[in-house]
C-alpha positions in Angstrom: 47.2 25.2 141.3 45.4 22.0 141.9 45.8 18.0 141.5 47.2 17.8 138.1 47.0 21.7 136.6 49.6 24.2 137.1 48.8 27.7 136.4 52.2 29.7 134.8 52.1 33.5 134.5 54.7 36.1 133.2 55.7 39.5 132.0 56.2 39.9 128.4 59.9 41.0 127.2 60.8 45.1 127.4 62.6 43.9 124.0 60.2 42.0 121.1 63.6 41.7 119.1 62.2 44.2 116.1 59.6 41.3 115.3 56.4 41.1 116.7 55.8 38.9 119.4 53.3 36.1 118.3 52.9 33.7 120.9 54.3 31.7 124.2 55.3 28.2 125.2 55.7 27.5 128.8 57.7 23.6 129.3 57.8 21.5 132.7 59.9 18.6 134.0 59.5 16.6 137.0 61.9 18.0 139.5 63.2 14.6 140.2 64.1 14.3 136.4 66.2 17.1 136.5 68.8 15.2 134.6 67.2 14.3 132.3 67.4 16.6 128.5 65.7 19.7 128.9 62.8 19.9 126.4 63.3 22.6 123.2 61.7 23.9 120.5 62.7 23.8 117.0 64.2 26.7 115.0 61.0 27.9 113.7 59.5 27.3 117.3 57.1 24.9 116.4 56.8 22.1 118.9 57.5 19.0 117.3 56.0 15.5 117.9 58.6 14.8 120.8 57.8 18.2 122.7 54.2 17.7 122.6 54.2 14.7 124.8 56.0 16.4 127.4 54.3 18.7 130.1 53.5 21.6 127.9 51.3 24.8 126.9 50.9 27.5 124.1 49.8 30.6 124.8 48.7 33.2 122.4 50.2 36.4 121.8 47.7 38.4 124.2 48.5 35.7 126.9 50.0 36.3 130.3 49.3 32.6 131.9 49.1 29.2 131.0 47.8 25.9 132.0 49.8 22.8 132.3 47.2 19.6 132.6 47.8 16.7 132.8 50.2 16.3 135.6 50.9 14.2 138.6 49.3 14.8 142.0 51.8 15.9 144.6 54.8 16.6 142.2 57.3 19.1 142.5 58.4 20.7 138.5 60.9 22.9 137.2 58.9 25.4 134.5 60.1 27.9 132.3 59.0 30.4 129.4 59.9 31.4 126.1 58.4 34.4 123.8 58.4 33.4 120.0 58.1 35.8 117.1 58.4 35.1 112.9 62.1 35.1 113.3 61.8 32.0 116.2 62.3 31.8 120.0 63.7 33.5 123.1 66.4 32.2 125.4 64.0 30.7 127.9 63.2 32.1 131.3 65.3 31.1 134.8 63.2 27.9 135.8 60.6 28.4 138.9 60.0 25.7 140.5 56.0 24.9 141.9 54.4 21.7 143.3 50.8 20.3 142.7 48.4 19.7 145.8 49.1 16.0 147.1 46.6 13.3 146.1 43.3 13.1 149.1 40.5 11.1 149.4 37.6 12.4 146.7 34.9 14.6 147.5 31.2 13.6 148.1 29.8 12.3 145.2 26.2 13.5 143.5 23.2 12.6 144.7 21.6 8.8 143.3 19.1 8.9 141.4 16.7 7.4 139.2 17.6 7.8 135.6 15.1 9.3 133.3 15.2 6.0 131.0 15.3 3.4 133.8 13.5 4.1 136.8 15.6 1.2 138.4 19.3 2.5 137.0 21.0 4.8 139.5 23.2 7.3 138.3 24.7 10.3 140.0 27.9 12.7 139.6 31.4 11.3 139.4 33.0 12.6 142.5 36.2 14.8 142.2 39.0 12.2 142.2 41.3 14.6 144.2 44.8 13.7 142.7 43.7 9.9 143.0 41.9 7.5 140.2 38.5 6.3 141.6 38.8 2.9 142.6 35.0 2.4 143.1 31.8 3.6 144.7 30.1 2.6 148.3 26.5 2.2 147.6 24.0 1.7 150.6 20.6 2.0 151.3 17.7 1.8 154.1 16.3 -1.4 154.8 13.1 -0.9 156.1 12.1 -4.2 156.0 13.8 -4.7 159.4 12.7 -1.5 160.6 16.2 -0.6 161.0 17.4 3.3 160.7 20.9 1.6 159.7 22.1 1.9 156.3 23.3 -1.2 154.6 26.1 -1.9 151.9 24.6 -3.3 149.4 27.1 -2.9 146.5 30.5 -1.4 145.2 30.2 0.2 141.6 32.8 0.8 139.0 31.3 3.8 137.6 28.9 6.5 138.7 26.0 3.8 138.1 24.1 0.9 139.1 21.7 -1.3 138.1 19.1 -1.7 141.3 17.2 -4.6 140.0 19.4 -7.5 142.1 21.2 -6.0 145.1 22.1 -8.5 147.4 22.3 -7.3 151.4 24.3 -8.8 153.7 23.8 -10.8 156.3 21.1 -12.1 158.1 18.5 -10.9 155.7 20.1 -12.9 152.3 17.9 -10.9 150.2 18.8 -11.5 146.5 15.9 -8.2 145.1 14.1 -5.4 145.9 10.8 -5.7 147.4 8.4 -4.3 145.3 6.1 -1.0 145.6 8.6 0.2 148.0 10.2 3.8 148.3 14.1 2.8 149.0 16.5 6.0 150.4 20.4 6.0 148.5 23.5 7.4 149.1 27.1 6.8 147.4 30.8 7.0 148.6 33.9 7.1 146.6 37.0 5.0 146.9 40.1 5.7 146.3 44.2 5.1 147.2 43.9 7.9 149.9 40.1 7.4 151.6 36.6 7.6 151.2 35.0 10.6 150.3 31.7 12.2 152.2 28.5 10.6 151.4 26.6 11.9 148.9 22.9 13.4 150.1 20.5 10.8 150.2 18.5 10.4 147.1 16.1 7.4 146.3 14.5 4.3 144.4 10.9 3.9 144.2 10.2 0.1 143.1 6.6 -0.2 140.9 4.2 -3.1 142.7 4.2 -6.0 141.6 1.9 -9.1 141.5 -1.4 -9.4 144.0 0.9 -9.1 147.0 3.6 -7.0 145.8 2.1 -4.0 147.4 3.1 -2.1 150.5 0.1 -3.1 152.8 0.5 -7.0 152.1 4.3 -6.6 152.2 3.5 -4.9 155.6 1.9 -7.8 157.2 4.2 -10.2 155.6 7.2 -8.5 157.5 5.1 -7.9 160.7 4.1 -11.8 161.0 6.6 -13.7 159.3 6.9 -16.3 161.6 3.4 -17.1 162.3 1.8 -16.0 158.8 2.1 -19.3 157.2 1.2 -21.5 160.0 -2.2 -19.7 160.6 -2.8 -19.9 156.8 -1.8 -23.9 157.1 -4.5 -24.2 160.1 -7.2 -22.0 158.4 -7.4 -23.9 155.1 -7.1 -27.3 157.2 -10.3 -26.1 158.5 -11.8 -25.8 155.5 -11.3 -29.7 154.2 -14.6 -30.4 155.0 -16.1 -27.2 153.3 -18.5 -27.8 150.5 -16.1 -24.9 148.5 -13.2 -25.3 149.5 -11.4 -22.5 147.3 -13.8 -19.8 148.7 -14.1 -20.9 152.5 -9.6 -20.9 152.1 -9.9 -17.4 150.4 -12.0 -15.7 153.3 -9.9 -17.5 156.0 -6.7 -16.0 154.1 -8.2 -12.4 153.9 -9.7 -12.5 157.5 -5.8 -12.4 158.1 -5.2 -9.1 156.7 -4.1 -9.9 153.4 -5.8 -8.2 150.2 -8.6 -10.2 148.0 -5.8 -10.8 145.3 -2.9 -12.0 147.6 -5.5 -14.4 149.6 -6.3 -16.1 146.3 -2.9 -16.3 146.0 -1.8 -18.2 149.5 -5.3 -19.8 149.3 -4.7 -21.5 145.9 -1.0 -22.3 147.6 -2.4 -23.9 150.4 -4.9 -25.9 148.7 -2.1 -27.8 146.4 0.2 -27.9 149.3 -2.6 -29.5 151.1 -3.5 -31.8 147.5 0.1 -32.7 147.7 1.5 -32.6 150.8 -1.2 -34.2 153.2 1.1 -36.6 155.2 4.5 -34.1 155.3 1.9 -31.2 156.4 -0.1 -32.9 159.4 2.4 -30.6 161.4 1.6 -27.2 159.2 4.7 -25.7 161.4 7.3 -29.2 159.8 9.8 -28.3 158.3 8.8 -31.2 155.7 5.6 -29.8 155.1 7.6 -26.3 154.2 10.1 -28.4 151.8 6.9 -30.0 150.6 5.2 -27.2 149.3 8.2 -25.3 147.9 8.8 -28.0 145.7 5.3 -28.5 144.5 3.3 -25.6 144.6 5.4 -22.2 145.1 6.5 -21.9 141.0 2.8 -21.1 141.2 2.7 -18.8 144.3 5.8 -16.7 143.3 4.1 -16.1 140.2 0.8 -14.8 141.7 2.1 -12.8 144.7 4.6 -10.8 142.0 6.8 -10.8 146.1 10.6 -12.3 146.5 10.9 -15.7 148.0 12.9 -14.1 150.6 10.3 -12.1 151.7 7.3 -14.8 152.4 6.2 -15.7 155.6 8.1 -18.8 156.9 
């Protein structure tokens, strides 16, 4: 027995009628069709077109069960059996009467993984659908960008995949894709009329780095001084106005911040156009004018170089 199979077993006849017996057919109905025409088999016992779109199975002449598939979770059905030689069929058996398990919410799905042609396509197992059609799959992850040990919704799937290259979280971080160079932890639920399944064991998604400051030490810092990152890197290269190179003097005063060689070139060569052309809006580095300013003018460039998401720089 289970969601949609039915498992029918019998004794073969004392009495084969003097003609070998070559085969079986077991037939079900929906209980609550009982009025309806009983399904039969032809003279020669041969099912014909009409018989085999109704709930039945053959077995052979060895056989003392059969499957029915194909049924409806929860359902009650009247089923019967008939023994079939070369002359034709038996009188069928007195009807039993058995019920399929009731529809539940599915079990736990596989575990998410990286697929071996796409390291950023997650596939894992369907989960069982327990009597129920899957309606769609709960996909979250860790966000440890906030440092957080909660795990975050970040999708629903169809199938039993997903493309990771633009999940959107909710909420206050807004972030539209992965951060690069980052190791992300995964786990799916499944959906359907009846519930959500267990979640699935936590697999993951390792993101390749990206750019001069799409790696995990830069990324790091970014996350750790969001909020005063860009206004020390505003002040520093004001400082160096009055250098005889300005490009180098901005660079060191970028790395003495933390940041790698290659992202400090980056923010360095940002700074300078910001400053180029954005001297008036910027004479408050903090403004947000002088934020605007540079956005408009000189991040295409920056977002470029640091290889990082927009939602991740320092504000």
């Amino acid at each position: 027995m289970g969601y949609t199979t039915l498992t029918v077993g019998w004794t073969r006849p004392a009495d084969d009628g003097g003609s070998e017996i070559v085969g079986f057919v077991v037939q079900a109905r929906e209980l609550s069709r009982r009025a309806a025409a009983p399904p039969h088999l032809s003279a020669a016992g041969h099912l014909s077109a009409a018989q085999n779109a109704s709930y039945s199975c053959i077995g052979s002449a060895s056989a003392s069960q059969c499957e029915l598939a194909g049924l409806l979770a929860g359902t009650s059905y009247e089923l019967r059996v008939a023994a079939r030689n070369s002359v034709g069929v038996s009188a069928w058996s007195p009807d039993v009467t058995n019920k399929t398990l009731a529809p539940t919410a599915p079990g736990a799905p596989g575990e998410p993984l990286s697929s071996a042609s796409d390291p950023y396509e997650l596939v894992w197992e369907a989960a069982a659908d327990h009597g129920a059609v899957i309606e769609a799959y709960d996909v979250q992850m860790d966000d440890w960008w906030t440092n957080s040990t909660q795990w975050r919704t970040v999708r629903n799937a169809s199938g039993a995949s997903l493309d990771a290259r633009s999940l959107p979280f909710p909420p206050p971080n807004y972030q539209e894709e992965l951060l690069p160079d980052s190791v992300y932890k995964v786990r799916v639920a499944a959906r359907n009329g009846q519930g959500v399944s267990p979640w699935s064991l936590s697999g993951s998604l390792s993101t390749t780095a990206a750019g001069a400051c799409g790696n995990h030490p830069d990324l790091t810092l970014f996350r750790d001084e969001r909020t005063t990152l860009h206004h020390a890197i505003m002040n520093g290269l004001i400082a160096c106005l009055t250098s005889s190179n300005r490009t180098s003097c901005a660079i060191g005063h970028v790395e003495q911040l933390g940041l790698s060689y290659g992202c400090s070139i980056c923010w360095a060569e940002d700074g300078l156009c910001t400053l180029s052309k954005c001297i008036v809006q910027c004479l408050d580095p903090s403004s947000a004018a002088c934020l605007a300013c540079s956005r408009e003018y000189c991040s295409p460039a920056l977002n470029v170089c640091t290889g990082v998401p927009k939602w991740a720089y320092p504000t």
